[in-house]
C-alpha positions in Angstrom: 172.1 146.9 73.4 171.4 150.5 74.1 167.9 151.8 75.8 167.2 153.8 72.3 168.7 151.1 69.9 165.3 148.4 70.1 162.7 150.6 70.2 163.7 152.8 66.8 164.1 148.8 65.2 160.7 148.3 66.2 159.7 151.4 64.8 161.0 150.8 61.3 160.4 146.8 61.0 157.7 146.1 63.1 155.4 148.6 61.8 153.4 152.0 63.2 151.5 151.8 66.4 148.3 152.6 64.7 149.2 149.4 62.4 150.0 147.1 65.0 146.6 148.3 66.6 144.7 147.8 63.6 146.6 144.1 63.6 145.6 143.3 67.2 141.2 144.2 66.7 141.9 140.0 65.4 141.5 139.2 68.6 138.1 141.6 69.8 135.8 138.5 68.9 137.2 136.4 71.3 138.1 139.4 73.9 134.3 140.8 74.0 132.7 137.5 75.4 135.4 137.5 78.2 134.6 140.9 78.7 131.1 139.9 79.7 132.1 137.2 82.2 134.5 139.7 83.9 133.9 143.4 83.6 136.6 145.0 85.7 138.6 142.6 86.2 142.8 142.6 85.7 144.7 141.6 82.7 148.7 141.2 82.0 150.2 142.1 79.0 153.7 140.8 79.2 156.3 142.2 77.1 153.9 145.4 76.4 156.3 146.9 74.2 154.9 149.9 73.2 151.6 149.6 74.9 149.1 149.1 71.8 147.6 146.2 72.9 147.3 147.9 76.8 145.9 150.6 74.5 143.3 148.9 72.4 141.8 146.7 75.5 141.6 150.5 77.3 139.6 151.8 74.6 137.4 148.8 73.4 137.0 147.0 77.2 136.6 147.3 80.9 139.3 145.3 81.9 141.9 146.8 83.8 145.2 146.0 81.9 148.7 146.2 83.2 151.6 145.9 81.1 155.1 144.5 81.9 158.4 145.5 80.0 161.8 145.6 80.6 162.9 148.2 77.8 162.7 151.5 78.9 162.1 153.1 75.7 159.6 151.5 75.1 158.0 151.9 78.4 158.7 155.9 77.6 155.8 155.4 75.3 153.4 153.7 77.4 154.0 156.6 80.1 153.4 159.3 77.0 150.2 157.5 76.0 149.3 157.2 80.0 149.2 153.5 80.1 149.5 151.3 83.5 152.4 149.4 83.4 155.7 148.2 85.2 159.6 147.9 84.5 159.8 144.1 85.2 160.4 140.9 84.4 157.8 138.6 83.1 157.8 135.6 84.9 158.5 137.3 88.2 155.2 139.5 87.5 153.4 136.1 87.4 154.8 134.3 90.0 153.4 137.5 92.3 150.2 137.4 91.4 147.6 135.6 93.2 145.5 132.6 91.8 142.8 132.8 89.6 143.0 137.0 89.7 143.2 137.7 86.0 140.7 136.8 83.5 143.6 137.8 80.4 147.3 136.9 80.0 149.0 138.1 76.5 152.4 138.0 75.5 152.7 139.6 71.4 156.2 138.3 70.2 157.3 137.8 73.7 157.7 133.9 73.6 160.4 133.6 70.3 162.8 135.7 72.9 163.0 133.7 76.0 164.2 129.9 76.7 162.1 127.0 76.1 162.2 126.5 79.7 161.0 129.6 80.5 158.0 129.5 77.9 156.9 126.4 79.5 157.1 128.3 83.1 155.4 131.1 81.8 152.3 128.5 80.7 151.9 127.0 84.0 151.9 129.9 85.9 149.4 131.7 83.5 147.1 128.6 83.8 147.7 129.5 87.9 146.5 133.0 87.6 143.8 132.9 85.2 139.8 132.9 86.1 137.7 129.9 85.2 137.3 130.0 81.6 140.4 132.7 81.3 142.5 133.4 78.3 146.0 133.3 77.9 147.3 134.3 73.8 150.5 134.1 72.7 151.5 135.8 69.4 154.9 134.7 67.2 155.7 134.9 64.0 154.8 131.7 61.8 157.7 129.8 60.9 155.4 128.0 58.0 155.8 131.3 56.3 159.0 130.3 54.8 160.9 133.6 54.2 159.8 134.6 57.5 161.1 131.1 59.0 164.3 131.5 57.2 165.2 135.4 57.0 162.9 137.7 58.2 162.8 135.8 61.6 166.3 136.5 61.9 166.1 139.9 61.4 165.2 140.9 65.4 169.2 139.9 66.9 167.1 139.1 70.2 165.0 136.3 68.7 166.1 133.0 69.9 164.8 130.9 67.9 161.0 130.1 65.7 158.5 127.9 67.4 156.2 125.8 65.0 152.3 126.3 65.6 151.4 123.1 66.6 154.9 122.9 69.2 153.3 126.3 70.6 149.8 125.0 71.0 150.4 121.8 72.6 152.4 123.5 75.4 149.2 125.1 76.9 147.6 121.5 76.2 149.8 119.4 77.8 150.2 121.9 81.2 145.9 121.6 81.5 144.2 124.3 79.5 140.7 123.2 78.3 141.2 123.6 74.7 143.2 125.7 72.6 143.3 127.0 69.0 146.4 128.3 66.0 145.2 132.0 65.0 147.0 132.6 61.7 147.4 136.3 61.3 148.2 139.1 59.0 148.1 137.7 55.1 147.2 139.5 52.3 143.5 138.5 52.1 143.3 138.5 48.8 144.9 135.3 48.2 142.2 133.5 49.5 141.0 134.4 46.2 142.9 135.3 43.4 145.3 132.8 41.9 148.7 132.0 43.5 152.0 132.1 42.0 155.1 130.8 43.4 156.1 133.4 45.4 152.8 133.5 47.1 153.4 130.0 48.4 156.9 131.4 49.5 155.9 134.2 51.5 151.9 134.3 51.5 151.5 131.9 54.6 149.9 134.0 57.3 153.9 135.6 58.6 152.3 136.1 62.6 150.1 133.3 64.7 148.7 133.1 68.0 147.6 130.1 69.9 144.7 131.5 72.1 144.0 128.9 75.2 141.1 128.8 77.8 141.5 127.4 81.1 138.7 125.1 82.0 135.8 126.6 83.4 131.6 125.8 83.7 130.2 125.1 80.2 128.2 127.9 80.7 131.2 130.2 80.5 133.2 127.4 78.1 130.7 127.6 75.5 130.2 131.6 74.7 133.6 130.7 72.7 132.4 127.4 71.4 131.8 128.6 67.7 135.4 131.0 67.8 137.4 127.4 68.8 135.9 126.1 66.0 136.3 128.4 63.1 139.6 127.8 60.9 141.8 131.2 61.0 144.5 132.4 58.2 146.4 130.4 55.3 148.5 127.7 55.7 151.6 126.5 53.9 149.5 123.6 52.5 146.8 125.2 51.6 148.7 127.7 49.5 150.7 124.8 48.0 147.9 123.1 47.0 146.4 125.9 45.4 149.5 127.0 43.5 149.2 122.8 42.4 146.1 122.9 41.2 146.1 125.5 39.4 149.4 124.8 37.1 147.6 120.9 36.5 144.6 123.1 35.5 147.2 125.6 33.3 148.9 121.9 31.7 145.3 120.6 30.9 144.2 124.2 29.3 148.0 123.5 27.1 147.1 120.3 26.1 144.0 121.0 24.8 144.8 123.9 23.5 147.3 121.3 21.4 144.6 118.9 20.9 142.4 121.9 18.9 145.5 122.5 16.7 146.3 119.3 15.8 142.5 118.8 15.2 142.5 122.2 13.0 145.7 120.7 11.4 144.2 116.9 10.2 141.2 118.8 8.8 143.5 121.1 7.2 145.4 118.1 6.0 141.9 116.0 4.8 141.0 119.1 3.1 144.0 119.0 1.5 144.1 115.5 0.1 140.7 115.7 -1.0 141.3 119.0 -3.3 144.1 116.6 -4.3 142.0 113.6 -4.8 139.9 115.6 -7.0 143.2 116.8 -8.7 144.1 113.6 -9.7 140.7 112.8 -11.0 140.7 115.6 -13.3 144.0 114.6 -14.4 142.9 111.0 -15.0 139.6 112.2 -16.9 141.9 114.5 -19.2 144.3 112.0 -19.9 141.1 109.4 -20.6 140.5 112.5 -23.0 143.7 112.6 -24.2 144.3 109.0 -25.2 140.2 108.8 -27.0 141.7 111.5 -29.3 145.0 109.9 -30.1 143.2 106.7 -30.1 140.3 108.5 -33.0 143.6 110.0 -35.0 145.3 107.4 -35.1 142.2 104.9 -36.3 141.4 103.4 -39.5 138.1 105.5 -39.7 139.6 108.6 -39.2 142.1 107.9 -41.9 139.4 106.4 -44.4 137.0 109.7 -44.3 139.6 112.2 -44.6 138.5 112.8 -48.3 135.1 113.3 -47.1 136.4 115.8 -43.9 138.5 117.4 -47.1 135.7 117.6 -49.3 133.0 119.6 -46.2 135.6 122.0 -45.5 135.8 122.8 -49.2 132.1 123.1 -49.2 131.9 125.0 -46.5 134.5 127.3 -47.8 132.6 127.7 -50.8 129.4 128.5 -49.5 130.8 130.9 -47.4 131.9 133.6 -50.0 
């Protein structure tokens, strides 16, 4: 692969620098209480890339950063934006640097391209370097995001492979760090609120994640992060999925009533109906009652008998009448 060739990808997928910069102020709340316990002191960025990160902790900290790359291009950049930085290999950095000398280690989308091996090398010699109560964060993108897990992923031809959050987090766990925590990053904050559809739970999980681990340290140090350990960060593939559940039960039980109010409508309808025809059929009944009392008087012996006297009033009614 060429010098120029990785650095115009990461231009064009990765995103701006002033985007990725904006991305990385995530991680200020837990940078600023470090930043107290060690003003001055020296921080690693490995695999600085472009040097946002060896930017943003220039502008918004004391720390002295350094930054450690192995693309050239991309080390061009950090020169332009006179950045502190070196042309080497990660590990190597590390396994110079003298214990307990750096109160940061980062590594943004640094671990997905090296061996499993390695990863688990670069953890114990970070946990080596760090200051009581130091941080070491390790940013990847989230394989629970499934189209990032199954194409987007793909997508960087140096990736190795995706590394599930809670494989990541117990790495820096099982090697001695005092507690650690999964930072979900980057999804569109608005599905925390509105309603999810199925392409949400596709591609809404949080698509980046850190795990952010202290070393051990005094509690009086441990516990300025206390509250930051605790908090729950980002969306989860279950959490989405549940959503997305509960709201089709709630758009199946908004159907059926809807169906329930038109079959109610319809059986009122339909007793409104038989009653109009109830009342039909009385009518007819009381017509026909009619009916047969008139064939019944017509066809009497009375009726026939006083027919001379009917005769004999029309007559005189006639009569009368002129």
């Amino acid at each position: 692969m060429n010098n120029d060739f990785y650095k115009v990808f990461e231009d064009k997928h990765r995103g701006s620098r002033e985007l990725i910069k904006s991305r990385l102020h995530a991680y200020l709340p837990f940078i600023n209480p470090l930043n107290e316990l060690y003003q001055h002191s020296q921080t690693v960025d490995l695999g600085c890339g472009r040097g946002e990160w060896l930017e943003l902790l220039t502008d918004k900290t004391d720390f002295e950063a350094l930054g450690v790359d192995l693309d050239d291009g991309m080390l061009a950049e950090c020169e332009q934006h006179k950045l502190y930085y070196k042309r080497q290999d990660a590990l190597t950095l590390l396994k110079s640097l003298s214990g307990e000398s750096q109160a940061l280690i980062t590594a943004f989308h640094l671990v997905e391209h090296i061996s499993f091996t390695d990863l688990q090398e670069l953890v114990q010699q970070a946990l080596r370097v760090l200051k009581p109560a130091g941080l070491l964060i390790l940013e990847t993108p989230n394989p629970e995001n499934i189209v990032v897990g199954t194409a987007e992923f793909y997508m960087d031809p140096t990736h190795k492979q995706p590394i599930p959050p809670n494989l990541l987090a117990f790495i820096p766990e099982y090697y001695g760090f005092q507690q650690t925590k999964i930072i979900r990053l980057q999804e569109d904050k608005a599905l925390h609120k509105e309603t999810t559809t199925l392409i949400d739970v596709l591609k809404g999980v949080s698509p980046d994640y850190a795990i952010i681990a202290q070393k051990e340290g005094p509690a009086e140090l441990t516990t300025k992060f206390s509250s930051l350990f605790a908090n729950e960060y980002g969306l989860t593939l279950e959490v989405l999925a549940e959503k997305f559940h509960q709201q089709e039960i709630k758009k199946v039980e908004q159907y059926r009533q809807k169906i329930e109010r038109a079959e109610a409508k319809t059986q009122a309808a339909e007793a409104k109906t038989q009653a109009a025809e109830a009342k039909t059929q009385a009518a007819e009944a009381k017509t026909q009652a009619a009916d047969e009392k008139v064939t019944a008087l017509l066809s009497s012996h009375s009726w026939r008998y006083t027919k001379p006297i009917r005769q004999l009033f029309s007559l005189t009614k006639r009569i009368l009448g002129k």
